[in-house]
N, C-alpha and C positions, 0 to 999 in steps of 0.2 A: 504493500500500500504506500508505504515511504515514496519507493521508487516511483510509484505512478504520481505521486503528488509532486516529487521532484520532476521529473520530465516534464509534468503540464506546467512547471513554473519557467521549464525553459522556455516552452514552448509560446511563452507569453509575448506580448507584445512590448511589454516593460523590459522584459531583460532583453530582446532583441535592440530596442534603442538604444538601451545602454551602453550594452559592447558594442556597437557600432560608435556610437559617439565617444565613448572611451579608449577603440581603437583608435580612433581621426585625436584625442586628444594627448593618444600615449604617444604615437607618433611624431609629432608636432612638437611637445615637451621631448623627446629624446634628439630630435634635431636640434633645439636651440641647446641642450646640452650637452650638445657632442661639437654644436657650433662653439661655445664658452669653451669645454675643453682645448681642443686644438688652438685659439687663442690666446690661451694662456702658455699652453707646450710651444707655441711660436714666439711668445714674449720668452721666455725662460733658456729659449734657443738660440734668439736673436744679443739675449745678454751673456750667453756664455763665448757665442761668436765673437762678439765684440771686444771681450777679453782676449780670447785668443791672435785677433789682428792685432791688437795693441801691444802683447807681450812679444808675438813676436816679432813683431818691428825695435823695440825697446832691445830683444838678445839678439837681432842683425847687425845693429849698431854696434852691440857690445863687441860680436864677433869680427864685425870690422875694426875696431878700435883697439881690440888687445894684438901684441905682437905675437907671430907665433913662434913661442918657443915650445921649452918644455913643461911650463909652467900654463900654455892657455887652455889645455881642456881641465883641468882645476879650476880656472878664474873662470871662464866659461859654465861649467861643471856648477859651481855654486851661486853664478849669478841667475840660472836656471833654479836650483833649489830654493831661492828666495823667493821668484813668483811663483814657483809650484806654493807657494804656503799662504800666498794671498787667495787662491779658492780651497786649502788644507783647514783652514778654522775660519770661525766666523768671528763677527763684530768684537765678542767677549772675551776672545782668545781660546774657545773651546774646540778641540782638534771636531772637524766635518768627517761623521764614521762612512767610508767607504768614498768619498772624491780620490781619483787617481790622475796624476798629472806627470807625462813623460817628456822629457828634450832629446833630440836629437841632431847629431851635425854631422854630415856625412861629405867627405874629400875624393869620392872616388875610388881609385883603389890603391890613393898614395899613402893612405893613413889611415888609421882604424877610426873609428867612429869615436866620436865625443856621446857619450849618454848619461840620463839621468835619470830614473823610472826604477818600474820594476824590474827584477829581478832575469825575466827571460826575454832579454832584449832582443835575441834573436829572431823570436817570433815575429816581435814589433817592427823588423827592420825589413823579413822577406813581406810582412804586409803592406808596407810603406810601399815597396819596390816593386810592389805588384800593383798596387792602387795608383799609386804618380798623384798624387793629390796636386790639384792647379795650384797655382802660385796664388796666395792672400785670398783664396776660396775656399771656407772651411767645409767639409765632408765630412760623410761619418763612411768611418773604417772600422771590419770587424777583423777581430785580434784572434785566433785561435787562444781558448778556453778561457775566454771575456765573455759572460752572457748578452753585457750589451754592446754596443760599439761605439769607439773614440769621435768624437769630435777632433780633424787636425784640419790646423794650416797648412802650408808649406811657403818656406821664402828662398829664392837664390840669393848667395852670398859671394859669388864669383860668377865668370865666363867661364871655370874649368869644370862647374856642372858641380858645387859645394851648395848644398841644401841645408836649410834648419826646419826639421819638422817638430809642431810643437802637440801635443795633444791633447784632450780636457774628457775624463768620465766624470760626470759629476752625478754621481747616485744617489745624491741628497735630493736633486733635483727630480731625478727619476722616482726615486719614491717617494716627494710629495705628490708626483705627477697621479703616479699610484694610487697614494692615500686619495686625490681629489677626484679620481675616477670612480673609487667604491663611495665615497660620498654620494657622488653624483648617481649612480647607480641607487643607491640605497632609496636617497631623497625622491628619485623617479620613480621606483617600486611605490613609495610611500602615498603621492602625491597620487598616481594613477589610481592607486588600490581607495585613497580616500576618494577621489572624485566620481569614479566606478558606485562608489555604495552610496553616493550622497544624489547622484542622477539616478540610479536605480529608484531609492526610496522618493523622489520627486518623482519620477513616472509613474510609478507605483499610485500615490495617491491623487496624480491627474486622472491617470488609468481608470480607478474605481470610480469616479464621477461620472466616467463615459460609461462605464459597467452600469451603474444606476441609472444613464438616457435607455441602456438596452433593454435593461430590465422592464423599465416601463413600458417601453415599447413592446414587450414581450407578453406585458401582461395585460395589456388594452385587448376589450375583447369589443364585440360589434355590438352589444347590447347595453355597456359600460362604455362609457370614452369621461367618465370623471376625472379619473389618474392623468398625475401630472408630477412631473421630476420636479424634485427639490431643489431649489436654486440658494443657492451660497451669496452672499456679501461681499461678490466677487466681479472684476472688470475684466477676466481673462477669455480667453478663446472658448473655452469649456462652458463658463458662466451665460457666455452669449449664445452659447449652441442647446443649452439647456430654454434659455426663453423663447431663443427660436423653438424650436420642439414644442413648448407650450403654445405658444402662438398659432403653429400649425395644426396642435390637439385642439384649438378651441374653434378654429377657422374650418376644421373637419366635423366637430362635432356641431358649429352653428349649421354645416350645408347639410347633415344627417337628421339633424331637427327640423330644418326646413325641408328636407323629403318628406321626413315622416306627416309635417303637419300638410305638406302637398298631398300626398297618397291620401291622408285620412279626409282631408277635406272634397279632395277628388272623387275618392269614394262614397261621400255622402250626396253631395252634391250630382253627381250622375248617377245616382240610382235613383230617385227619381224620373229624370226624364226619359232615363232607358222602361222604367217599369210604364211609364205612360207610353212610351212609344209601341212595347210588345203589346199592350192592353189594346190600342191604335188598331195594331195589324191584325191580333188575333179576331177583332169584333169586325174588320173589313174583312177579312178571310168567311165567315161567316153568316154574313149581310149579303143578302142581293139585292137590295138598293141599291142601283149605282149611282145615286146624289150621295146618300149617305157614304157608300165606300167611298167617294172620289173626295167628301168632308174628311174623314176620318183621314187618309192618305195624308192630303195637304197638312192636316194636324200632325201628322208623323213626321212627314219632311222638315215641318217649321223646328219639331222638338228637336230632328237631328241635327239642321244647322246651328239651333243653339249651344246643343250639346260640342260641335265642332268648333265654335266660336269659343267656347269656354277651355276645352284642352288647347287650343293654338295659343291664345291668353296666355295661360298656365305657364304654357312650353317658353314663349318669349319673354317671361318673367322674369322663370327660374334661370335663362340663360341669361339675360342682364343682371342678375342678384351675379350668376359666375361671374360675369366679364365675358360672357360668349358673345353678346348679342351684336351677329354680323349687320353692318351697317354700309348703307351704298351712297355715301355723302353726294349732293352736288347745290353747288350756289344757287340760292331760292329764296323770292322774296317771300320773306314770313307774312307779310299784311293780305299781299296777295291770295294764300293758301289760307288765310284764318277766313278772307272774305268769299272764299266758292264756298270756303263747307257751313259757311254762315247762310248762303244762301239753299246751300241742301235742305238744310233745316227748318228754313223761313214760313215753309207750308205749312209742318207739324209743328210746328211752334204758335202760328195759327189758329190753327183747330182746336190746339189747348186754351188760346184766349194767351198767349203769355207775348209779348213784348219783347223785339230782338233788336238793338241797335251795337254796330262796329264800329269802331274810332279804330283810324290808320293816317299817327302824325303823319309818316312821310315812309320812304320805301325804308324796310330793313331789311338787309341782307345777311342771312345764314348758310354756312354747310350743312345742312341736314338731307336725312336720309326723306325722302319726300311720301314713302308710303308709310313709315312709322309714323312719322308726324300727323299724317292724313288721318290713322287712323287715332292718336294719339288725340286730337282734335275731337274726332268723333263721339272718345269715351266723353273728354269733356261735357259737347253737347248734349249724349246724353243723358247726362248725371245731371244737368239743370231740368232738363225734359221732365226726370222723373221727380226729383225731390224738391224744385226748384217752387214748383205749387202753381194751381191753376193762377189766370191774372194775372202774374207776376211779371216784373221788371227785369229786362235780362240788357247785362251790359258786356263787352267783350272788347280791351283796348290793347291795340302793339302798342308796344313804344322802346325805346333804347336808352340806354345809358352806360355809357366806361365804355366798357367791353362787351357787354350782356344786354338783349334782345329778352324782352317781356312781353307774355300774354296773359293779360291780367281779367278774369271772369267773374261777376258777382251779379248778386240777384238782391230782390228785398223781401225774399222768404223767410223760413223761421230761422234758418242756420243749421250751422252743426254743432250734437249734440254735445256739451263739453267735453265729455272722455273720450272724441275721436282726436279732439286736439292738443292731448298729451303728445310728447315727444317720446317715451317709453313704452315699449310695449311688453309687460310681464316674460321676463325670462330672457328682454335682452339690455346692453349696457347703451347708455346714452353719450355720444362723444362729442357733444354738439353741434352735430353736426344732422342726427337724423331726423327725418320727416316727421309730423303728426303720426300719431296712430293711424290714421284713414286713408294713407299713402302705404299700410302695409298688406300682404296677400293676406284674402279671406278675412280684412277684416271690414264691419259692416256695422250698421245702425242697425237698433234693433227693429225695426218699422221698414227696414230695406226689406225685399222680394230679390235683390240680386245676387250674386257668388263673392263677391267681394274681390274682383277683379279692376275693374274699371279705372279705378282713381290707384291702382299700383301700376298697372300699365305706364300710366299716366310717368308716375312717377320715374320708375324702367327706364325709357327711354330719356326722357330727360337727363336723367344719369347717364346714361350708354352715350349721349352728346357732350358728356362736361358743362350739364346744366344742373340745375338743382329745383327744387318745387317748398310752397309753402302753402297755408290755408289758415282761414281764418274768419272767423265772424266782425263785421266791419262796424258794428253796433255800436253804444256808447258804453264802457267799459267792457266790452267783452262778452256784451249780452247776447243772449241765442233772435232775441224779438229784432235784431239790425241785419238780418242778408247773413249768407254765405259770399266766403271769398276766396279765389284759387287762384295762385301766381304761379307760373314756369317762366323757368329764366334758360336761356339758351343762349351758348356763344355766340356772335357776332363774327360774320365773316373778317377771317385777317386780322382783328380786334377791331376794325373800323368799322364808323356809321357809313353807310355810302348815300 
């Protein structure tokens, strides 16, 4: 069980970031560490070179200047063993354990060699003569049974081929170089292994935050959509993708709620005219009357176009509440289109006894889709037709302002009822921004006979144009006994009046 708990922890997404970002940051840190190393082995290099040019220019001199008797590999001999001693101790005078420093002066094959060093100068001398060190270019030379190898110069001191080769181990050097490599080493084990476990446990508990968006996600079921991730005191990536998520739960459960109240409304609302329409055919199916069947018929027909009137409705609604609803813009004067369907009207407005007058200050022009409108006009009219009341005074004005095209409707009937002209409608949030209640689907007066379509259309499209709608009794304080009053505003071609 261990092991499978261990595997699945590899197998996580947390420890995979980790060791990736810990690889890119062990990397990284061992480079500039290896960069500092080498410069410092280059300072520590370039100082020991510099000794080495300087002493041995200092015994070329010497060796030019002493006579040669039998006394100058002596004077020689010991003017060599006095800078061997300036890198043999340090500042305090404490002898440097392991610096080795050799002279050499070589004649050819007229004289033995002047030396000063260690003991098996022999070696030292077939390495010299094998290596040819350039002249004042210090190299490094290895020595049979030196582990590491000399730093020499070399100088000529005659045209007869008389060399001084000077040499420098400095293994005090080397093993600080040493000691500052396992530092370096150690401090970088240290440094990776803390950063490792400190982005581990940082992923780790970003990690579980996104575990808790899944979770929830896992646990929304299609009958439940309450659940919602718990959001942190937090401005980060995680914190933002958690409110989104809510946003989107609530955005999915307000379209789910709007089905369901579509379906249930739909389904009450067309059972009726379906059950009056089979009643229709069944009684003309057995009726030979054919005044009465050709009555009954037409009753059928009329019920169906209604019924088809009310789901098209529905359908273009629920698609502007999405953002679906396709629109077929083209430039159109608004006064124009309000005054034909004013004049559709004119007859049955008539016969009710009700009183129709249009006011159109001057042309205004709109992108609007021309059948939405047309028909978006239509509900209007007939929402005053019906509620507006026999008699009555019916007014309908364009007019413009800013940016925005108004078509403003009112009557001097009773009005609407107060609670249509709430901005809330139970169970949704106000942003202020939204409509009356009587701009919402299926909602209605209780004295209405209609589906509660009409004046959401209404409002639909107005939306779907980047307009907006208001309503309102124009009475003295807001009384129901002053008229009804219904404003849509609609953008203005271009933003301009024309």
């Amino acid at each position: 069980m261990f092991s499978t708990i261990r595997w699945s922890f590899y197998r996580t997404s947390a420890w995979r970031l980790a060791v990736r970002s810990t690889l890119v940051f062990a990397i990284g840190s061992a480079g500039v560490f290896l960069a500092m190393y080498f410069v410092v082995a280059r300072a520590i290099q370039a100082r020991s070179d510099s000794w080495l040019i300087g002493e041995s220019e200092t015994l070329k001199q010497v060796a030019l200047s002493t006579p040669r008797d039998a006394l100058y590999g002596r004077l020689v001999g010991e003017v060599a063993e006095l800078a061997s001693q300036e890198v043999s101790y340090d500042d305090t005078g404490h002898h440097i354990q392991g610096n080795t420093v050799f002279f050499a002066e070589t004649e050819g094959s007229s004289r033995a060699p002047v030396w000063v060093g260690p003991a098996n100068s022999a070696e030292f001398l077939q390495a010299l003569a094998k290596s040819r060190p350039e002249q004042l270019t210090p190299q490094s030379v290895r020595i049979a049974g030196w582990r590491e190898p000399f730093r020499v110069v070399a100088v000529r001191i005659n045209a007869g081929g008389g060399q001084i080769y000077l040499g420098l181990l400095d293994s005090a050097a080397t093993a600080l170089m040493q000691r500052l490599l396992l530092q370096f080493a150690m401090g970088w084990v240290i440094m990776v292994a803390f950063g490792f476990l400190v982005t581990l446990l940082g992923l780790r508990r970003m990690l579980r935050r996104v575990d808790a968006i899944t979770g929830t996600a896992a646990s929304i079921r299609s009958d439940d959509l309450s659940t919602r991730v718990p959001v942190e005191n937090q401005r980060d990536e995680v914190a933002r993708l958690a409110r989104t998520f809510n946003n989107m739960l609530d955005r999915i459960s307000a379209s789910v709620n709007q089905l369901r109240t579509l379906t249930d409304s739909m389904a009450h609302d067309l059972k009726s005219p379906i059950t009056s329409v089979r009643g229709s055919i069944e009684i003309a199916l057995s009726s030979d009357n054919r005044e009465q069947w050709s009555e009954l018929m037409a009753g059928a027909i009329e019920q169906l176009d209604r019924l088809s009137e009310v789901i098209t409705t529905s359908l273009d609604v629920a698609e502007a509440d999405a953002g679906a609803l396709r629109l077929r813009p083209e430039r159109t004067d608004l006064g124009e289109l309000v005054e034909r369907m004013a004049e559709l009207y004119r007859p049955v407005y008539a016969e009710n006894d009700q009183q129709l007058c249009v006011t159109v200050a001057m042309p205004v022009h709109c992108r609007i889709d021309v059948s939405l409108c047309s028909r978006m006009l239509s509900n209007l009219m007939e929402n005053e037709l019906r509620y507006a009341g026999t008699g009555s005074q019916l007014r309908v004005k364009v007019s413009a302002s800013g940016q925005m095209a108004s078509i403003t409707v009112e009557d001097d009937g009773a009005g609407f009822p107060l609670d249509l002209l709430e901005s809330v409608v139970p169970g949704d949030q106000d942003n202020g921004t939204t409509p009356p209640r009587l701009f919402h689907r299926f909602v209605k007066g209780s004295e209405s006979k209609g589906h509660g379509l009409g004046l959401a259309f209404v409002s639909a499209v107005a939306m779907a144009h980047g307009g907006r709608v208001g309503a309102r009794n124009h009475g003295l304080n807001g009384s129901r006994n002053g008229g009804a009053q219904i404003v849509v505003e609609l953008p203005l071609a271009s933003g301009l009046q024309d």
